[in-house]
N, CA, C and O atoms as a Maestro MAE file, in Angstrom:
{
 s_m_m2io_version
 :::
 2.0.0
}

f_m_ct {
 s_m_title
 :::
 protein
 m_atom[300] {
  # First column is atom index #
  i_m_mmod_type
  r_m_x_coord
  r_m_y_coord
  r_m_z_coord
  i_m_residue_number
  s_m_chain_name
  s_m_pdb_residue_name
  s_m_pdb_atom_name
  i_m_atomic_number
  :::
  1 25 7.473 -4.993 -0.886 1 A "UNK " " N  " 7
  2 3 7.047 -3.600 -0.845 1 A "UNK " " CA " 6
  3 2 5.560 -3.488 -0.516 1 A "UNK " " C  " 6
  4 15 5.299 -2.488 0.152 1 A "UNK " " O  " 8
  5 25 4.567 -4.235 -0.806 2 A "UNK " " N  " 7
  6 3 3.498 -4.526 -0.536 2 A "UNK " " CA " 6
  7 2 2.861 -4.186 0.820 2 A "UNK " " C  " 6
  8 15 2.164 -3.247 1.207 2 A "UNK " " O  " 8
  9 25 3.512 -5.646 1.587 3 A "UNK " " N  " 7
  10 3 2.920 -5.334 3.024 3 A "UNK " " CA " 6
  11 2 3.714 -4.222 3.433 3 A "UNK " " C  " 6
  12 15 3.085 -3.590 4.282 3 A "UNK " " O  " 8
  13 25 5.228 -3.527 3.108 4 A "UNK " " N  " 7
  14 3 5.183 -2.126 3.571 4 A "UNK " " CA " 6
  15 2 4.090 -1.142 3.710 4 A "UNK " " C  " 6
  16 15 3.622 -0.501 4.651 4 A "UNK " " O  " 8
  17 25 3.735 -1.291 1.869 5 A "UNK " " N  " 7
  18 3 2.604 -0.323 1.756 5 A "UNK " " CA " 6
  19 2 1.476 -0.260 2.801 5 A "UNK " " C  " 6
  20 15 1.225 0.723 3.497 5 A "UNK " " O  " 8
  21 25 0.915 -1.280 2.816 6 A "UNK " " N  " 7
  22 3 -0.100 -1.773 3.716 6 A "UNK " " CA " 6
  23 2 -0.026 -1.453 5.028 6 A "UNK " " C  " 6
  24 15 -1.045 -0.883 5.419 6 A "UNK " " O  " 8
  25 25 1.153 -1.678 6.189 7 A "UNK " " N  " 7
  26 3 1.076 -1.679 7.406 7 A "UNK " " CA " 6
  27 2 1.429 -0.337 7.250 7 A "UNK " " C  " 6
  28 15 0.825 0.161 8.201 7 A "UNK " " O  " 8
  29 25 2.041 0.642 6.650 8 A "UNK " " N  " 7
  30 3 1.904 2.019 6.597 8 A "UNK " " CA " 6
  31 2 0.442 3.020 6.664 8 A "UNK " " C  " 6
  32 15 -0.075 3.778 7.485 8 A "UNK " " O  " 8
  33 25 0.175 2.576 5.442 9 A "UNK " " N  " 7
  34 3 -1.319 3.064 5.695 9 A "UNK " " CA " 6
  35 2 -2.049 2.771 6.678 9 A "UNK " " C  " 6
  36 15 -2.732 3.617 7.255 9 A "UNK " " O  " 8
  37 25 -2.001 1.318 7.066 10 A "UNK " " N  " 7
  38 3 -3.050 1.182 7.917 10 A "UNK " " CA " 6
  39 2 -2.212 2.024 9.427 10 A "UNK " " C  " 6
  40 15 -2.992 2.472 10.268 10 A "UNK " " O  " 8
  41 25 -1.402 2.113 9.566 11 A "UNK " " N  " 7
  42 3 -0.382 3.220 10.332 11 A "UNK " " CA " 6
  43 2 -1.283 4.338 10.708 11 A "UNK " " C  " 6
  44 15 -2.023 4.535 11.672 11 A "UNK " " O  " 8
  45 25 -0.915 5.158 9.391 12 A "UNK " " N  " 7
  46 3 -1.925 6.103 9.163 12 A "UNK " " CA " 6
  47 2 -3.181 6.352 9.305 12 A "UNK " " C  " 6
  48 15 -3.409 7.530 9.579 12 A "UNK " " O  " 8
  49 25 -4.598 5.291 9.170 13 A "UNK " " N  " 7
  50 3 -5.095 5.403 9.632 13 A "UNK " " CA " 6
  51 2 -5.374 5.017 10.995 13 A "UNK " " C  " 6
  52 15 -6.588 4.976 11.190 13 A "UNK " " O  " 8
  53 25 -4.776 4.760 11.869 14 A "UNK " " N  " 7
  54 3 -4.658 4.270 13.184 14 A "UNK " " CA " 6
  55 2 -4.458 5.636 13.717 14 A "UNK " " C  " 6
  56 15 -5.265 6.143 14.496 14 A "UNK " " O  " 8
  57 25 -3.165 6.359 13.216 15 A "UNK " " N  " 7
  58 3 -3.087 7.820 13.748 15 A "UNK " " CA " 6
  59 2 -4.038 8.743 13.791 15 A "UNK " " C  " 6
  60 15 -4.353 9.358 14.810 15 A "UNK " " O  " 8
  61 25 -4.549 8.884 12.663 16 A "UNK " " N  " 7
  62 3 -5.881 9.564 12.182 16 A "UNK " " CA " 6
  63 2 -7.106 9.204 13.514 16 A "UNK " " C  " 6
  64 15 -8.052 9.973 13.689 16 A "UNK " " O  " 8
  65 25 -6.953 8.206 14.197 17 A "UNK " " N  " 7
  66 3 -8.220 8.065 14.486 17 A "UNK " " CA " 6
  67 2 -7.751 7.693 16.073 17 A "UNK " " C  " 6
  68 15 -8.763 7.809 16.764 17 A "UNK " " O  " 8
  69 25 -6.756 7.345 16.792 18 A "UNK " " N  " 7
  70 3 -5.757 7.960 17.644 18 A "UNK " " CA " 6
  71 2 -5.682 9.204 18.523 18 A "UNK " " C  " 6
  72 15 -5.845 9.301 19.740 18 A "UNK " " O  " 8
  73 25 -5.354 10.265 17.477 19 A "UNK " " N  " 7
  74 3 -5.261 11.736 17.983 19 A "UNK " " CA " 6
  75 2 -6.346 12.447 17.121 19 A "UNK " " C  " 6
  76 15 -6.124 13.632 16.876 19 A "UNK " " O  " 8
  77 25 -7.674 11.805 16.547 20 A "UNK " " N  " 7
  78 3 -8.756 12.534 16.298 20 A "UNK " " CA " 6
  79 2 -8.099 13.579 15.347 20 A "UNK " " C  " 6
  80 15 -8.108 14.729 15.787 20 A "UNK " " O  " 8
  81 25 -7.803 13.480 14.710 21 A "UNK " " N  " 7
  82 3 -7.370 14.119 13.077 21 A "UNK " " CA " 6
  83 2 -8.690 14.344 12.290 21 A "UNK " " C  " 6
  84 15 -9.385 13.434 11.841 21 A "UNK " " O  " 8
  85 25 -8.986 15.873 12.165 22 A "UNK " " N  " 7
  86 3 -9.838 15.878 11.592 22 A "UNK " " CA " 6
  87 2 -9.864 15.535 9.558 22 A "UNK " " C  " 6
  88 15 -10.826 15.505 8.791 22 A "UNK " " O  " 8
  89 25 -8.470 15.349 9.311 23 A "UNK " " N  " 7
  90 3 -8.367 15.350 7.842 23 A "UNK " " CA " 6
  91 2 -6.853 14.528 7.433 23 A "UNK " " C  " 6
  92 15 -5.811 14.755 8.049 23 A "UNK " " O  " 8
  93 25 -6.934 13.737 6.509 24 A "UNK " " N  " 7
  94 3 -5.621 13.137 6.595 24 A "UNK " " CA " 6
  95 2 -4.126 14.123 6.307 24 A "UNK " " C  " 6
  96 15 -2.966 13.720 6.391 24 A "UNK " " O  " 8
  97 25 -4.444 15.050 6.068 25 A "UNK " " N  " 7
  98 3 -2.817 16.092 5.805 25 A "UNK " " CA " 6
  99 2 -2.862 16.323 7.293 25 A "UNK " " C  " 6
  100 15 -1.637 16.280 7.407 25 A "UNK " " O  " 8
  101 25 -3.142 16.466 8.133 26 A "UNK " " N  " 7
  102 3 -3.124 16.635 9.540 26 A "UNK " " CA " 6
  103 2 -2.580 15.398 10.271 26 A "UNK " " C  " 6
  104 15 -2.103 15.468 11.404 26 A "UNK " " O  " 8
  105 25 -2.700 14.012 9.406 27 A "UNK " " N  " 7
  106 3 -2.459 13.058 10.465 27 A "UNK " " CA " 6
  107 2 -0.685 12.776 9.434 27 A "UNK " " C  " 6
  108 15 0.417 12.360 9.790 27 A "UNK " " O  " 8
  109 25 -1.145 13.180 8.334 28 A "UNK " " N  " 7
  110 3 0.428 12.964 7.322 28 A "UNK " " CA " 6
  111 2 1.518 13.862 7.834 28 A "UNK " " C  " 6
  112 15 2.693 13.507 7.928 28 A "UNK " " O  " 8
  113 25 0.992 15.216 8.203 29 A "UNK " " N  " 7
  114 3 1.916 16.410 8.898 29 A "UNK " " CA " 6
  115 2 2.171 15.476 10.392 29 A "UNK " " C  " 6
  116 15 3.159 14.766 10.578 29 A "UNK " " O  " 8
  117 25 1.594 15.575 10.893 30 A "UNK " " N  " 7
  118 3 1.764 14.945 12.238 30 A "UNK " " CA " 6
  119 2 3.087 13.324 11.923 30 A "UNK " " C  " 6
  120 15 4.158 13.338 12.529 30 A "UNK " " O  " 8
  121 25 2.854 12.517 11.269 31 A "UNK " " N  " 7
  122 3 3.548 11.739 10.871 31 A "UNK " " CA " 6
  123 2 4.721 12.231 10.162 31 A "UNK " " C  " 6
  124 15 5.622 11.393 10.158 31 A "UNK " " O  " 8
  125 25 4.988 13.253 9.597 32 A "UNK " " N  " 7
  126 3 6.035 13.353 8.978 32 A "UNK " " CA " 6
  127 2 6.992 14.311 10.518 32 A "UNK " " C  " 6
  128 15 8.139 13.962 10.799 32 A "UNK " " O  " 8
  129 25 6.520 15.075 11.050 33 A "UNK " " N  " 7
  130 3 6.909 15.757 11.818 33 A "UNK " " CA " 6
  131 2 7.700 15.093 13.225 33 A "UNK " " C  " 6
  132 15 8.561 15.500 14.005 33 A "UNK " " O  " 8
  133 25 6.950 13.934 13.083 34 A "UNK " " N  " 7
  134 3 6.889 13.036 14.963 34 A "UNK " " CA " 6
  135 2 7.469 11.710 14.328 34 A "UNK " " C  " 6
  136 15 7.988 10.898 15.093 34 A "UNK " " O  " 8
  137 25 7.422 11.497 13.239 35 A "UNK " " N  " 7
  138 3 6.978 9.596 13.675 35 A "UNK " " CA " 6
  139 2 8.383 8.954 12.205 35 A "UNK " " C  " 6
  140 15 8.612 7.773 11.945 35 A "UNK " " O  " 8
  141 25 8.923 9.943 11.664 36 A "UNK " " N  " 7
  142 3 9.417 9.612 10.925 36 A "UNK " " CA " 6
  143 2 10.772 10.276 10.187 36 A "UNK " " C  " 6
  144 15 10.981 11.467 10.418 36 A "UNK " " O  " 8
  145 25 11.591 9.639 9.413 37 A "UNK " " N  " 7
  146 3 12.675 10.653 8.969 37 A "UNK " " CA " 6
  147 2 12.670 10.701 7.242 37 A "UNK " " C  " 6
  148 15 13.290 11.526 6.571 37 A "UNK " " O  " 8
  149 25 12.063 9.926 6.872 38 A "UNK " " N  " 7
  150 3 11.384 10.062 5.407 38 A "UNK " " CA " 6
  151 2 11.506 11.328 4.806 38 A "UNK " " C  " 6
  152 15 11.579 12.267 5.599 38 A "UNK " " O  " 8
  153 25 11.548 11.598 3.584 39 A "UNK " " N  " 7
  154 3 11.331 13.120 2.742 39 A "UNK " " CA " 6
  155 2 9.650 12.479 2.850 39 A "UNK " " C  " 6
  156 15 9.134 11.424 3.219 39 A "UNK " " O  " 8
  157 25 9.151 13.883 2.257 40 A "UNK " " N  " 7
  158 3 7.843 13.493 1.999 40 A "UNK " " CA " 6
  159 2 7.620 12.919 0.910 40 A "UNK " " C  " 6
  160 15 6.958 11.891 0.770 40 A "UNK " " O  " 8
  161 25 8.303 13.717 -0.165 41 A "UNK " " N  " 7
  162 3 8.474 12.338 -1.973 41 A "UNK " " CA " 6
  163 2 8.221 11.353 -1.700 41 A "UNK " " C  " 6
  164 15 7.212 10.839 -2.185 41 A "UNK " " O  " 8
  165 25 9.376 10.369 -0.420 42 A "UNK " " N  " 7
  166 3 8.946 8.851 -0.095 42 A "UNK " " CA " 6
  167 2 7.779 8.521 0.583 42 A "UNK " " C  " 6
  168 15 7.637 7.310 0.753 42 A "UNK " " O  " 8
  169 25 7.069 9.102 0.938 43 A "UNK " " N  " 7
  170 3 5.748 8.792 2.079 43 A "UNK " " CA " 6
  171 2 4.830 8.671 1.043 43 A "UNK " " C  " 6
  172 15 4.127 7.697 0.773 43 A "UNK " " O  " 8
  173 25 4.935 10.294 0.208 44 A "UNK " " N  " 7
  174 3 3.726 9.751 -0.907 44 A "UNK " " CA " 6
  175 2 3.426 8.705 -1.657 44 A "UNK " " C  " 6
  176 15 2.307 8.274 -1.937 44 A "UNK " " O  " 8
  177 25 4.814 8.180 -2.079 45 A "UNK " " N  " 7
  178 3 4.609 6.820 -2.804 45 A "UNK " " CA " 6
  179 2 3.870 5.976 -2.299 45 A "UNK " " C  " 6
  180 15 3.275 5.218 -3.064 45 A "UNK " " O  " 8
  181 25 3.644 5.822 -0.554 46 A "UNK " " N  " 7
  182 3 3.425 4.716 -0.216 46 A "UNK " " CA " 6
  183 2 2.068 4.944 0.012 46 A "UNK " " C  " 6
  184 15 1.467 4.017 0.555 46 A "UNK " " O  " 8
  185 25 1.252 6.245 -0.352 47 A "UNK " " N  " 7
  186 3 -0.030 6.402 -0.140 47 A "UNK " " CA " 6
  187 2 -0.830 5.176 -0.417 47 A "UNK " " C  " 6
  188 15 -0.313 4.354 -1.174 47 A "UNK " " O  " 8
  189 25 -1.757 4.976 -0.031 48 A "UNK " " N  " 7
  190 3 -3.432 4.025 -1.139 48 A "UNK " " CA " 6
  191 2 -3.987 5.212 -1.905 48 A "UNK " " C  " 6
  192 15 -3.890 6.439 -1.946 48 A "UNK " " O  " 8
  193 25 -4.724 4.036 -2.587 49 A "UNK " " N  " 7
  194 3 -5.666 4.980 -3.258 49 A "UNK " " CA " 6
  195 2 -6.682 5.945 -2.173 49 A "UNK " " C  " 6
  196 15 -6.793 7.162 -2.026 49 A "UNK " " O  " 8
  197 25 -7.199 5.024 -1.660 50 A "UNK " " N  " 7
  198 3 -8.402 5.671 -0.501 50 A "UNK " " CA " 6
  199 2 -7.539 7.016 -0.063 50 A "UNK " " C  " 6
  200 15 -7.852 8.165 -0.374 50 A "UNK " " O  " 8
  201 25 -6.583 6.695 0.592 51 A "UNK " " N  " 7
  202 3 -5.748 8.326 1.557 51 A "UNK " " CA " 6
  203 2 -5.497 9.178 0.007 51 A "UNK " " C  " 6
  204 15 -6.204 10.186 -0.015 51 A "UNK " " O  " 8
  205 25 -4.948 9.066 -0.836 52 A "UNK " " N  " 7
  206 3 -4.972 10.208 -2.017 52 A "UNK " " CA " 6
  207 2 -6.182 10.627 -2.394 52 A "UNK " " C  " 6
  208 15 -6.431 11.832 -2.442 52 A "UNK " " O  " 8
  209 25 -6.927 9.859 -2.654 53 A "UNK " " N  " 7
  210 3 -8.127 10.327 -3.001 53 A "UNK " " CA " 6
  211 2 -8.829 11.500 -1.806 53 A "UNK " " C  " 6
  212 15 -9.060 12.640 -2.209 53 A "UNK " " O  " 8
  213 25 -9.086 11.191 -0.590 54 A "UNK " " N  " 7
  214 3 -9.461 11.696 0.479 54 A "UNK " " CA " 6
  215 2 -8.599 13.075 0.602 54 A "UNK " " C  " 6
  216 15 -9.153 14.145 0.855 54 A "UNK " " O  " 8
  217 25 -7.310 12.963 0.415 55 A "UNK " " N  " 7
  218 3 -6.414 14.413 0.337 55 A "UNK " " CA " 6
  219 2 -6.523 15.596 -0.791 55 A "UNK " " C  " 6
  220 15 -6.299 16.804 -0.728 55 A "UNK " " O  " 8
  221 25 -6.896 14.863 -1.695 56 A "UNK " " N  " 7
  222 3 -7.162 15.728 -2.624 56 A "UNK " " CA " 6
  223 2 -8.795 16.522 -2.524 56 A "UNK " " C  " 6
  224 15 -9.011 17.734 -2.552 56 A "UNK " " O  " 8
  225 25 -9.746 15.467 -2.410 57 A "UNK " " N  " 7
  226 3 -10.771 16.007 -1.578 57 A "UNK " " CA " 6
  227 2 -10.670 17.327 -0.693 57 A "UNK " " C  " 6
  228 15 -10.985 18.463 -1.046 57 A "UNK " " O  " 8
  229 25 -10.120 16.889 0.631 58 A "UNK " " N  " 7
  230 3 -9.796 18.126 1.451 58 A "UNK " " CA " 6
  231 2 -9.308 19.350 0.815 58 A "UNK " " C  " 6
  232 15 -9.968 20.386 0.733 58 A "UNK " " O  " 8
  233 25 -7.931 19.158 0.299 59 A "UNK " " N  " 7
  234 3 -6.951 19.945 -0.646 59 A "UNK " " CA " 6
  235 2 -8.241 21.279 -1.365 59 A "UNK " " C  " 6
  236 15 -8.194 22.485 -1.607 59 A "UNK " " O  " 8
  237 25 -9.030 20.447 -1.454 60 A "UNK " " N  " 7
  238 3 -10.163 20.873 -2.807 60 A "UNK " " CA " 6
  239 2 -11.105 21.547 -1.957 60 A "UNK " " C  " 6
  240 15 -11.144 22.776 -2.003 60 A "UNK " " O  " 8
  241 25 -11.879 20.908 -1.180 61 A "UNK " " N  " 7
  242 3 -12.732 21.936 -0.274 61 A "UNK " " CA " 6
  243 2 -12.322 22.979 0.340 61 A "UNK " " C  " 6
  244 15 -13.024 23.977 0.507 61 A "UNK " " O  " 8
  245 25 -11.058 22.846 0.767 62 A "UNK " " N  " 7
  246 3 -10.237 24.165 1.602 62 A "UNK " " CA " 6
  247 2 -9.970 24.866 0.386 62 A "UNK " " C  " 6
  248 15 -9.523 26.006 0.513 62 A "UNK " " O  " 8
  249 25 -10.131 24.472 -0.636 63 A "UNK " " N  " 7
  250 3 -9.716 25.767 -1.749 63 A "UNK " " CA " 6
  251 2 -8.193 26.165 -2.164 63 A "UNK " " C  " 6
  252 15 -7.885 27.042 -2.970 63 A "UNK " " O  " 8
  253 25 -7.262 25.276 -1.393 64 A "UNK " " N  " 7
  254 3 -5.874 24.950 -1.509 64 A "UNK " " CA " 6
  255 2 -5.554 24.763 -2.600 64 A "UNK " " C  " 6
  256 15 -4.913 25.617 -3.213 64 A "UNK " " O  " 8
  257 25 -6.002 23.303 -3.287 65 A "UNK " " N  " 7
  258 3 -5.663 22.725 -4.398 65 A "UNK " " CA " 6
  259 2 -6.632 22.608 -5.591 65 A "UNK " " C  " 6
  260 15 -7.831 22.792 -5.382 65 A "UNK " " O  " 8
  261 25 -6.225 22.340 -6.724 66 A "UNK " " N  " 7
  262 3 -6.770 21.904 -8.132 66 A "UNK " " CA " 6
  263 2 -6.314 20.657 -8.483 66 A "UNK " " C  " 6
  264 15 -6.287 20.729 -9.711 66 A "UNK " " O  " 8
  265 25 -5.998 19.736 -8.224 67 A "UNK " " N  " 7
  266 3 -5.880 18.729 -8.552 67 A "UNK " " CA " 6
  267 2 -4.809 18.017 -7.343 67 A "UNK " " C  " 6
  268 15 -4.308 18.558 -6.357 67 A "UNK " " O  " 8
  269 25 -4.674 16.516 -7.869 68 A "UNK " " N  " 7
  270 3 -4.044 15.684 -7.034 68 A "UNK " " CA " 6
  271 2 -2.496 15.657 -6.721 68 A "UNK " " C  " 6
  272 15 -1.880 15.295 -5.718 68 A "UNK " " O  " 8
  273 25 -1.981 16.299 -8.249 69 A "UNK " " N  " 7
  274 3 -0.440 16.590 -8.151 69 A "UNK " " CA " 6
  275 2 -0.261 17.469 -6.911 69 A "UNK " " C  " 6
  276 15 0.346 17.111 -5.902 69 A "UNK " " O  " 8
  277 25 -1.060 19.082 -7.152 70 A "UNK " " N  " 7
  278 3 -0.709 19.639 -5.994 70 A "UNK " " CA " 6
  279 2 -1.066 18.927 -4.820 70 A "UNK " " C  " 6
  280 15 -0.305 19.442 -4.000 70 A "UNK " " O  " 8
  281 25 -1.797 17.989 -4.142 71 A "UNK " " N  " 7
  282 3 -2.118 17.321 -3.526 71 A "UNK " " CA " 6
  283 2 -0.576 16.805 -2.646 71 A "UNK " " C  " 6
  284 15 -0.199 17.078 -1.506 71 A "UNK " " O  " 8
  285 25 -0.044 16.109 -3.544 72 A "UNK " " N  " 7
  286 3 1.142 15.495 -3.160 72 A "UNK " " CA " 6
  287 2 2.639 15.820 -2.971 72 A "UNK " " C  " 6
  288 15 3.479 15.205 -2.314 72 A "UNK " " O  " 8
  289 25 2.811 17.361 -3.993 73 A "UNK " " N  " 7
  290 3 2.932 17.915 -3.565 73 A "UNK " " CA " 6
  291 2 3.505 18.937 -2.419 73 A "UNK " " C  " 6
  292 15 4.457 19.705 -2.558 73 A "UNK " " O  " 8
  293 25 2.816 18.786 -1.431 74 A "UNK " " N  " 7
  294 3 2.888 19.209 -0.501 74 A "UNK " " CA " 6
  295 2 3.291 18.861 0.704 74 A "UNK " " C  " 6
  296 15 3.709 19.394 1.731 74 A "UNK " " O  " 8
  297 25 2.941 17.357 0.104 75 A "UNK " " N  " 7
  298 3 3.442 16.271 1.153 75 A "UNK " " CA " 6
  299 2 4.935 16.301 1.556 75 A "UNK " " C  " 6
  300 15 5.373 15.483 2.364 75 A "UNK " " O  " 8
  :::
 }
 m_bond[299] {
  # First column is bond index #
  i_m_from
  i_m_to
  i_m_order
  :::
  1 1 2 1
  2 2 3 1
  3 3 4 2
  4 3 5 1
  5 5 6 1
  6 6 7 1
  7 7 8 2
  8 7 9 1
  9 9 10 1
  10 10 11 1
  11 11 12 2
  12 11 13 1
  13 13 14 1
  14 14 15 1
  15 15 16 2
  16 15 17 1
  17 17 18 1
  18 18 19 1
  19 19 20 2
  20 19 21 1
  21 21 22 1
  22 22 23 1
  23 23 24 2
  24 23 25 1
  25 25 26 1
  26 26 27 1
  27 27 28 2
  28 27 29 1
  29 29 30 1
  30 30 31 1
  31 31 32 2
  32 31 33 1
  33 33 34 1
  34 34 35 1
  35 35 36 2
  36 35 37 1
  37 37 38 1
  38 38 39 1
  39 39 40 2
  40 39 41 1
  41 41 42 1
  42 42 43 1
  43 43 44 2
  44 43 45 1
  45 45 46 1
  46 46 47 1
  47 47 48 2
  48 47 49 1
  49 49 50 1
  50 50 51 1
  51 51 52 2
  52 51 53 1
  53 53 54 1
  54 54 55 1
  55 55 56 2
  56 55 57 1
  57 57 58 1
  58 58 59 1
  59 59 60 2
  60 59 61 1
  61 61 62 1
  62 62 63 1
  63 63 64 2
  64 63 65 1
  65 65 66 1
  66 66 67 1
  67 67 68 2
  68 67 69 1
  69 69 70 1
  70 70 71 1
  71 71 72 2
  72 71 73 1
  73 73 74 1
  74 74 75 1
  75 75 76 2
  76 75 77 1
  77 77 78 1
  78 78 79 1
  79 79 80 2
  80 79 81 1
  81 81 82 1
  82 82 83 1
  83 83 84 2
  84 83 85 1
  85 85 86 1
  86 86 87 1
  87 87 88 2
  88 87 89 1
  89 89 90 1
  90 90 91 1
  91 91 92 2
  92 91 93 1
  93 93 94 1
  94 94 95 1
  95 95 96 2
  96 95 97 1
  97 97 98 1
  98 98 99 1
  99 99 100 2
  100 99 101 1
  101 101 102 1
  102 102 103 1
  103 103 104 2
  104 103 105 1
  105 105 106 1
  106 106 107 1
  107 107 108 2
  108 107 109 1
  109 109 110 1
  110 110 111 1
  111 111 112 2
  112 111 113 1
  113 113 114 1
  114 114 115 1
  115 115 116 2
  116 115 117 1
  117 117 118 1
  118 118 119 1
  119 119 120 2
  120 119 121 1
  121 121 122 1
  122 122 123 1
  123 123 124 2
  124 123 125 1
  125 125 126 1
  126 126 127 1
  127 127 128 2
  128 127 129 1
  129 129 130 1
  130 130 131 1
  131 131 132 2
  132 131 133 1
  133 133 134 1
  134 134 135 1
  135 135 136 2
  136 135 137 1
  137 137 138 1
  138 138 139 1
  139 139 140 2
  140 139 141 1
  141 141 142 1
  142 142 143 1
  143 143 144 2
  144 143 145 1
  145 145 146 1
  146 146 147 1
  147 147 148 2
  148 147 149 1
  149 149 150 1
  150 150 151 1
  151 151 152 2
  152 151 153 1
  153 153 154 1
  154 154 155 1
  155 155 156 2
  156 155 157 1
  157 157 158 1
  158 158 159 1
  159 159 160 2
  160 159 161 1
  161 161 162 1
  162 162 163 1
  163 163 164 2
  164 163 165 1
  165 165 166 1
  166 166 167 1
  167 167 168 2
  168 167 169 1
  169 169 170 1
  170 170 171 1
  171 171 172 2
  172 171 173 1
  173 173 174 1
  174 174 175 1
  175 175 176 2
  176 175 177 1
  177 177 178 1
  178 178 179 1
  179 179 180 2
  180 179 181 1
  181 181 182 1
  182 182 183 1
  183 183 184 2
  184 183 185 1
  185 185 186 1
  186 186 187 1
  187 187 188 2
  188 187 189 1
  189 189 190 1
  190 190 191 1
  191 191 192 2
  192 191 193 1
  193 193 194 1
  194 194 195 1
  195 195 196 2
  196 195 197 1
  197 197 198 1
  198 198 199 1
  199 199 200 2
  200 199 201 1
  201 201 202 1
  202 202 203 1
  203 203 204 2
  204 203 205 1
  205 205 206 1
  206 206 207 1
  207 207 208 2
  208 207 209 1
  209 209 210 1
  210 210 211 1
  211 211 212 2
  212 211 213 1
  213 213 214 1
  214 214 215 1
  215 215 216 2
  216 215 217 1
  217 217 218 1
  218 218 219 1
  219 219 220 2
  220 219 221 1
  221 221 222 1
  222 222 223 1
  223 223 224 2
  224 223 225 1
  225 225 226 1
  226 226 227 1
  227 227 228 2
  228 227 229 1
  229 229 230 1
  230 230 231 1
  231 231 232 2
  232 231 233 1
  233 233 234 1
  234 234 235 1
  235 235 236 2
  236 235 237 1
  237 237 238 1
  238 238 239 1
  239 239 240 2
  240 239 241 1
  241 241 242 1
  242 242 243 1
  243 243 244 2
  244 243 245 1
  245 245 246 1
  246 246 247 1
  247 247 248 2
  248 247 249 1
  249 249 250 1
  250 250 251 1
  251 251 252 2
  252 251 253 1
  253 253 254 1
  254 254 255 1
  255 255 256 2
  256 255 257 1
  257 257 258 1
  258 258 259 1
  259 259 260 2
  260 259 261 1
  261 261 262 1
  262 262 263 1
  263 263 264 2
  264 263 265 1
  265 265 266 1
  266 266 267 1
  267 267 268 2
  268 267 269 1
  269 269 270 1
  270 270 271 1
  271 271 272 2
  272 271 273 1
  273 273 274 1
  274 274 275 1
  275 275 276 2
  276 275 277 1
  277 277 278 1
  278 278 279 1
  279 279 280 2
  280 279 281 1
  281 281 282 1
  282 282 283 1
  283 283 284 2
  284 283 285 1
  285 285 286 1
  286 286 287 1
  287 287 288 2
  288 287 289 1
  289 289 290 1
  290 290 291 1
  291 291 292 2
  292 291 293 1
  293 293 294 1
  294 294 295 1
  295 295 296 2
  296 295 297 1
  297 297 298 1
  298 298 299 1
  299 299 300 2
  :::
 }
}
């Protein structure tokens, strides 16, 4: 499950930086929409710390969210 985790994320950030994503829910929407057949429940699991942390961030500056649950959420 490990290197799943791993070559996922690093997935993710490859996309992110790819199609110039300004924020990772943009490159997670984009991935859930295009690249995958996953619920989102399962994607979140496979977050890192770094990409949750960073989402909740955003979540938080846009004024969206209060914490990390809603964060995920949404996913």
């Amino acid at each position: 499950m490990q290197s799943r985790t791993v070559e996922f994320n690093l997935r993710i950030e490859q996309l992110k930086i790819d199609h110039n994503f300004e924020t990772y829910l943009e490159t997670l929407s984009y991935f859930i929409d295009n690249e995958t057949d996953q619920e989102p429940e399962q994607i979140a699991k496979l977050l890192n710390k770094k990409i949750v942390e960073e989402l909740s961030k955003e979540g938080s500056k846009q004024g969206f969210l209060k914490n990390i649950e809603e964060t995920i959420s949404l996913l």
